[in-house]
Backbone as a chain_set.jsonl record, in Angstrom:
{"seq": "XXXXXXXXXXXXXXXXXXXXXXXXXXXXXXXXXXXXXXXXXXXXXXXXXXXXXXXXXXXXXXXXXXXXXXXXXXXXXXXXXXXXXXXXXXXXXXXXXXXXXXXXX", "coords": {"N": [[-31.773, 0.498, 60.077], [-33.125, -1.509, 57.331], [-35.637, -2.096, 55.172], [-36.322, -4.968, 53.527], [-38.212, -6.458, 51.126], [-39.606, -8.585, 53.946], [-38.255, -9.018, 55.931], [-35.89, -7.467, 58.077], [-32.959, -5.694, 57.534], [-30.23, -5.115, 58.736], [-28.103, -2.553, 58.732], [-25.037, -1.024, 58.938], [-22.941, 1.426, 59.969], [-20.788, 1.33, 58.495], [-21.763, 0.591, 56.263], [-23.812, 1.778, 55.67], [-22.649, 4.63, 54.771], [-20.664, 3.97, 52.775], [-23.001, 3.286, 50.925], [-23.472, 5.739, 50.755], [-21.733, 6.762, 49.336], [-21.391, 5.318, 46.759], [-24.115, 5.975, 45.924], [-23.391, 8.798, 45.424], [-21.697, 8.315, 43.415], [-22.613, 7.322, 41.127], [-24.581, 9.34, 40.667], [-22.468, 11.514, 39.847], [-21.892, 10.251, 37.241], [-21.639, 11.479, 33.953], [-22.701, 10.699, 31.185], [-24.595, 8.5, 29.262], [-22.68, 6.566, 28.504], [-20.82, 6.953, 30.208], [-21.697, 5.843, 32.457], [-22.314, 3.12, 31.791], [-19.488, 2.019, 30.884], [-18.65, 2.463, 34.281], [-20.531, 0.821, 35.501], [-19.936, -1.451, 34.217], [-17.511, -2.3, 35.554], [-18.164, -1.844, 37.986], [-20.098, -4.001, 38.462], [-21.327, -7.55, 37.499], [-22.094, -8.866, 34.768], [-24.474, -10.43, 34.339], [-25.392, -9.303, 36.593], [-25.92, -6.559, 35.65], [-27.805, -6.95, 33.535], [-29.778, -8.362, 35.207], [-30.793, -6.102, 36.751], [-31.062, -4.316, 35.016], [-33.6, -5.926, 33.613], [-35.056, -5.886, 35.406], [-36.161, -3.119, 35.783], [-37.195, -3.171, 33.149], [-39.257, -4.897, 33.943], [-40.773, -3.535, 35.537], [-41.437, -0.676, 34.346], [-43.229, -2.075, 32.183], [-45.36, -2.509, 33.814], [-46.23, -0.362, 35.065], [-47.248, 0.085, 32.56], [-49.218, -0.931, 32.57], [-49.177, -3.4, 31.632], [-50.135, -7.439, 31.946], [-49.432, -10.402, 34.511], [-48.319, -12.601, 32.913], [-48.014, -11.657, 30.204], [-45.753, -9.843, 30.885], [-44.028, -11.55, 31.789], [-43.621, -13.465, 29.522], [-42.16, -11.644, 27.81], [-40.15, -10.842, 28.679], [-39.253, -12.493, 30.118], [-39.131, -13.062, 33.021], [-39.325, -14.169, 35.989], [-42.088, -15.042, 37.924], [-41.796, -14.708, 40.274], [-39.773, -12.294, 40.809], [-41.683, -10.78, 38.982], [-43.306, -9.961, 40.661], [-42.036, -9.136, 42.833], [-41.178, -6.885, 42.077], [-43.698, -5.259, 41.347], [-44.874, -5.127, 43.667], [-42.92, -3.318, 44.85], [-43.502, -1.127, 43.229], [-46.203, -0.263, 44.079], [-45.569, 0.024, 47.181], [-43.45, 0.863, 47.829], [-40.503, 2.912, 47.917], [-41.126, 4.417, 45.811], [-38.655, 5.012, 43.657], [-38.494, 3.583, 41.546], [-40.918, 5.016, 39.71], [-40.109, 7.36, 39.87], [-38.076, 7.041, 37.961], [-39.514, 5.732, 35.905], [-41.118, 7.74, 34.812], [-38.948, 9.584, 34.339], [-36.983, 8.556, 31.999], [-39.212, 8.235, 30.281], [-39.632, 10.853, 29.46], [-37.404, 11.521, 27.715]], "CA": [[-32.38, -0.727, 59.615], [-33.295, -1.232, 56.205], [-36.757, -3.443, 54.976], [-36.405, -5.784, 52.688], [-39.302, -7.379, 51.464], [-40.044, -8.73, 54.779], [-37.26, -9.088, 56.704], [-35.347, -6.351, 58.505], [-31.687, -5.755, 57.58], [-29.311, -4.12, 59.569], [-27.359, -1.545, 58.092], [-24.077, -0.842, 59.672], [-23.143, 2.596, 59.541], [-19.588, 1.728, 57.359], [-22.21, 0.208, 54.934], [-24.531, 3.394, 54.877], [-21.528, 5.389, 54.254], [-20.521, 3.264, 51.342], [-24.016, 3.156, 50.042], [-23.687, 7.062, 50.431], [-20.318, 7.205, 48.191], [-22.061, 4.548, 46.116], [-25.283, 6.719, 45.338], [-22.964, 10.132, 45.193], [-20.952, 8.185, 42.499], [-23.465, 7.318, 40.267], [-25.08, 11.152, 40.191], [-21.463, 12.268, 39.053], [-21.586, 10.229, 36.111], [-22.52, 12.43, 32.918], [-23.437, 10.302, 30.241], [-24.521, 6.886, 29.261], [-21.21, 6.144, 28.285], [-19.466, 6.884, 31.453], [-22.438, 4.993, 33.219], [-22.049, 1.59, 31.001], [-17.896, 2.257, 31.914], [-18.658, 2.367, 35.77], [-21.268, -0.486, 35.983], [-19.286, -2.359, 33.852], [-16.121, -1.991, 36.339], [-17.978, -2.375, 39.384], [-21.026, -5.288, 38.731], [-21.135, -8.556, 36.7], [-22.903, -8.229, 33.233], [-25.859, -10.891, 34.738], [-25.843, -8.376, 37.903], [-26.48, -5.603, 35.284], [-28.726, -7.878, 33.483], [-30.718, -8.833, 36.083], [-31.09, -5.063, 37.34], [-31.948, -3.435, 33.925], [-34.601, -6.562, 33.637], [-36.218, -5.579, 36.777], [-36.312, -1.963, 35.65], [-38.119, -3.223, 32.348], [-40.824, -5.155, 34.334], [-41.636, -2.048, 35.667], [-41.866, 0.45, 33.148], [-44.376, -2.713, 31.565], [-45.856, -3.098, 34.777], [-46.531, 0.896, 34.984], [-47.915, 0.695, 31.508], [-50.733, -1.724, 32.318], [-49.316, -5.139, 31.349], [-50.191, -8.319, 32.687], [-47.986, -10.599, 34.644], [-48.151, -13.451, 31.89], [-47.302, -10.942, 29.099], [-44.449, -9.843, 31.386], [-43.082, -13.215, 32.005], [-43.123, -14.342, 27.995], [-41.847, -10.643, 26.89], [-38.955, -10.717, 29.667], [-38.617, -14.159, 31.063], [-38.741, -12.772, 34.423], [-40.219, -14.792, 36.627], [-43.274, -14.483, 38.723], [-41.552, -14.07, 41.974], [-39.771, -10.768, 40.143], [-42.43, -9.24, 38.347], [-43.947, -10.062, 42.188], [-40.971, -8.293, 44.223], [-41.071, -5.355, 41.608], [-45.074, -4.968, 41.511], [-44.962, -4.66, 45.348], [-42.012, -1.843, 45.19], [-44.52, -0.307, 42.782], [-47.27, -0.399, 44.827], [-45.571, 0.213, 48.232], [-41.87, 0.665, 47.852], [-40.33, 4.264, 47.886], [-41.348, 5.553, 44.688], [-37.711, 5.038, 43.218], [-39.187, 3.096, 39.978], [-41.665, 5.765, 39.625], [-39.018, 8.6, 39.291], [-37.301, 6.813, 36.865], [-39.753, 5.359, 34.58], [-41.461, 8.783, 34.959], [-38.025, 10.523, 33.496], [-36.9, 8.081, 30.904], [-40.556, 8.682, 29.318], [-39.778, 12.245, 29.068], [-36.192, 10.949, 26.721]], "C": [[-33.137, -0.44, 58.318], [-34.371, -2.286, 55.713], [-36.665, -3.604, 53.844], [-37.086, -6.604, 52.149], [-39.975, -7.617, 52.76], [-39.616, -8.997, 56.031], [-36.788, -7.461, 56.984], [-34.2, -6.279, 58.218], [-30.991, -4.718, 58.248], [-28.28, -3.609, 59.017], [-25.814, -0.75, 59.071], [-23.717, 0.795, 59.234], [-21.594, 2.811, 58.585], [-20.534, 1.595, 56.019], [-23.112, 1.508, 54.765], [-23.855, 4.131, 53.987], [-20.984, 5.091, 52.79], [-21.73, 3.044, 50.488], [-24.198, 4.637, 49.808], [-23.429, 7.259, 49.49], [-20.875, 6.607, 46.949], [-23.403, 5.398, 44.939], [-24.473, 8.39, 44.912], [-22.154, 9.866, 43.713], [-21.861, 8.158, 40.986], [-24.283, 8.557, 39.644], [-23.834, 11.812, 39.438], [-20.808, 11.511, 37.827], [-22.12, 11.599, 34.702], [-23.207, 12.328, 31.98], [-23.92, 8.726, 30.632], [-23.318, 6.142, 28.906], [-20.404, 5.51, 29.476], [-20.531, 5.859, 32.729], [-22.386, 3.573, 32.723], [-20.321, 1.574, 31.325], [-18.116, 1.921, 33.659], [-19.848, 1.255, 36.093], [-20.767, -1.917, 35.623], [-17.722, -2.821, 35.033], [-17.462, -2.666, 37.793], [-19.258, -3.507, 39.79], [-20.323, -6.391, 37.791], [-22.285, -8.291, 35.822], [-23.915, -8.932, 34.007], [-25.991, -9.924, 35.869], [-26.421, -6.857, 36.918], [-27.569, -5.966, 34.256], [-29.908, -8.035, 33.773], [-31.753, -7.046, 36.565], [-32.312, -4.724, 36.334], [-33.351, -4.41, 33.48], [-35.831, -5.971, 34.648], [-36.996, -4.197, 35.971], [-37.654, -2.24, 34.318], [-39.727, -3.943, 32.436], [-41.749, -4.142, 35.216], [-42.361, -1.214, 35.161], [-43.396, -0.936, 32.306], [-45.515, -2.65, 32.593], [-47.016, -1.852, 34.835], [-47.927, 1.021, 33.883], [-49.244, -0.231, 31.14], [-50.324, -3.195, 31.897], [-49.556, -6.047, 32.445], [-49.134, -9.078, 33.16], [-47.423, -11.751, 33.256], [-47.618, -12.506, 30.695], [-46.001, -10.686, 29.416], [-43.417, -10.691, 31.383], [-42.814, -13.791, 30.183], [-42.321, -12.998, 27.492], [-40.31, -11.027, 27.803], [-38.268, -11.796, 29.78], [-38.549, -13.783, 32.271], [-39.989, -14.088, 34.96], [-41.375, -14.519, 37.346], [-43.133, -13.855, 40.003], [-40.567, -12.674, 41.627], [-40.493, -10.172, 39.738], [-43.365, -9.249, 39.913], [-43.521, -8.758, 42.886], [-41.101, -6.644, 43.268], [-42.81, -4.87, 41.21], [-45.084, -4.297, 43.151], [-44.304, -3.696, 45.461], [-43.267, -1.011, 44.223], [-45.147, 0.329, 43.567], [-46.926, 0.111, 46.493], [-44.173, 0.751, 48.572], [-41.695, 2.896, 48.06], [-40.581, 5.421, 46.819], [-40.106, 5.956, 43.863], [-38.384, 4.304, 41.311], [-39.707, 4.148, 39.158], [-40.956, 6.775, 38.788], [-38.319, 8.057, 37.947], [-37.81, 6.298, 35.8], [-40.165, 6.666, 33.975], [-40.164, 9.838, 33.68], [-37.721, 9.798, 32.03], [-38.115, 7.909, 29.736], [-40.042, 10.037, 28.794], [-38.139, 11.948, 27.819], [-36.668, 10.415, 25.663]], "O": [[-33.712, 0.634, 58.144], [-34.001, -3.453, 55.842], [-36.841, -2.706, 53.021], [-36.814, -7.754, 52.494], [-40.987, -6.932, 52.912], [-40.317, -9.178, 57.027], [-37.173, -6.486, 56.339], [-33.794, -7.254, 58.85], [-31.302, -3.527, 58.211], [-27.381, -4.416, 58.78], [-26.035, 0.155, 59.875], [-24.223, 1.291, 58.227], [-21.221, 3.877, 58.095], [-20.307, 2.199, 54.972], [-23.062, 2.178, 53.734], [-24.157, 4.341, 52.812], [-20.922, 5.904, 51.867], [-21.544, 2.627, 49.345], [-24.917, 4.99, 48.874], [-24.158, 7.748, 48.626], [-20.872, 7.363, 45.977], [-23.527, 5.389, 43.714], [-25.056, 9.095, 44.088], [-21.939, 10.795, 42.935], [-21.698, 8.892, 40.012], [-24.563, 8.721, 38.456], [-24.059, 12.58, 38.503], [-19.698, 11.781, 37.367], [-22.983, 12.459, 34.876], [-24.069, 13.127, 31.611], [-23.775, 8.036, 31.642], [-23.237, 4.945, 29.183], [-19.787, 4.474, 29.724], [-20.032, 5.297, 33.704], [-22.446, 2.781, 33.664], [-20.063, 0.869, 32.301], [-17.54, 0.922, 34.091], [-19.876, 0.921, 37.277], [-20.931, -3.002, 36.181], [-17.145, -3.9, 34.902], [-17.448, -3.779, 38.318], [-19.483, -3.874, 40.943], [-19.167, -6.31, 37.377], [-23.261, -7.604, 36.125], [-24.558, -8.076, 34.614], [-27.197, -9.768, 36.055], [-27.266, -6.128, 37.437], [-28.383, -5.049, 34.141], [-30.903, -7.941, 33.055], [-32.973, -6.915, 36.652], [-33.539, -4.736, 36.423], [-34.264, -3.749, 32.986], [-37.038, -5.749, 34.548], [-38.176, -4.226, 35.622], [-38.768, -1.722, 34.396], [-40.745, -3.836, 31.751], [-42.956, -4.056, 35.442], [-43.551, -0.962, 35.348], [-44.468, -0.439, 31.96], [-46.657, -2.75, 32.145], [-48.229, -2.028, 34.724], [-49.01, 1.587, 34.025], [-49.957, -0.324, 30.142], [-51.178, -4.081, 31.853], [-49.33, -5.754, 33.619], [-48.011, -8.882, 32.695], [-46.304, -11.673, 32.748], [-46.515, -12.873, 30.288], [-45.084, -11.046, 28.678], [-42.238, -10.561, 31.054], [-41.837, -14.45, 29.83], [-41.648, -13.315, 26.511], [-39.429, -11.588, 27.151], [-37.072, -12.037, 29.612], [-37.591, -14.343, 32.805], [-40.996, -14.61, 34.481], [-41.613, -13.314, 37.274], [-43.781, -13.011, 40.623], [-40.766, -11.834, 42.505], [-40.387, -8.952, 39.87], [-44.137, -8.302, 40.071], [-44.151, -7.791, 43.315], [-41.104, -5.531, 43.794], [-42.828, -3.785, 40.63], [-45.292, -3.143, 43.523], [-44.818, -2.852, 46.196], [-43.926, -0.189, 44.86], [-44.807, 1.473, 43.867], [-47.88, 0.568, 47.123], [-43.928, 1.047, 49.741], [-42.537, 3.774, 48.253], [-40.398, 6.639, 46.826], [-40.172, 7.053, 43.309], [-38.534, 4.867, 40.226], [-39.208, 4.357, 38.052], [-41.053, 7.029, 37.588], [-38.1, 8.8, 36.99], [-37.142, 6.208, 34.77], [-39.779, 6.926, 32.836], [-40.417, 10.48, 32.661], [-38.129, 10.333, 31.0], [-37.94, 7.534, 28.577], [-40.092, 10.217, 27.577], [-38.326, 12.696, 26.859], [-35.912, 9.939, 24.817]]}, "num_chains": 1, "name": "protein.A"}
């Protein structure tokens, strides 16, 4: 079982498996190249969009902005820079790692 916000989701164990292959695929890209190639192939541009948005109300979020600055710099909405404040704040520490590295780039 997998928490979602606030709900519980149930995770089947073909879908683990495929979220395994999923997460093993993405580590054996090598560049940004071959990662813009394989997101392009397997999302929709607003699904990669939407993602890399999230990712940037983070890294603002991290760096001390407010949510109103967020919302006019982004356009995200309130109930996103919401859902990605709370993973901040409580989530697994996946944001973290990654705004954390792309600083060091």
């Amino acid at each position: 079982m997998a928490a979602q916000g606030r709900q519980q989701i149930m995770i089947t164990d073909k879908e683990q498996k495929n979220m395994h292959q999923f997460y093993k695929a993405v580590l054996a890209l090598k560049d940004e190249e071959e990662c813009r190639k394989f997101f392009d192939d397997v999302a929709t541009i607003k699904e990669v969009i939407d993602l890399s948005a999230r990712l940037e109300v983070a890294r603002m979020l991290d760096s001390g902005a407010v949510f109103s600055e967020i919302s006019r710099e982004t356009g995200a909405s309130s109930a996103t820079i919401s859902r990605v404040n709370k993973c901040l704040t409580y989530g697994e520490g996946g944001y973290k790692i990654v705004i954390d590295r792309i600083k060091e780039d």
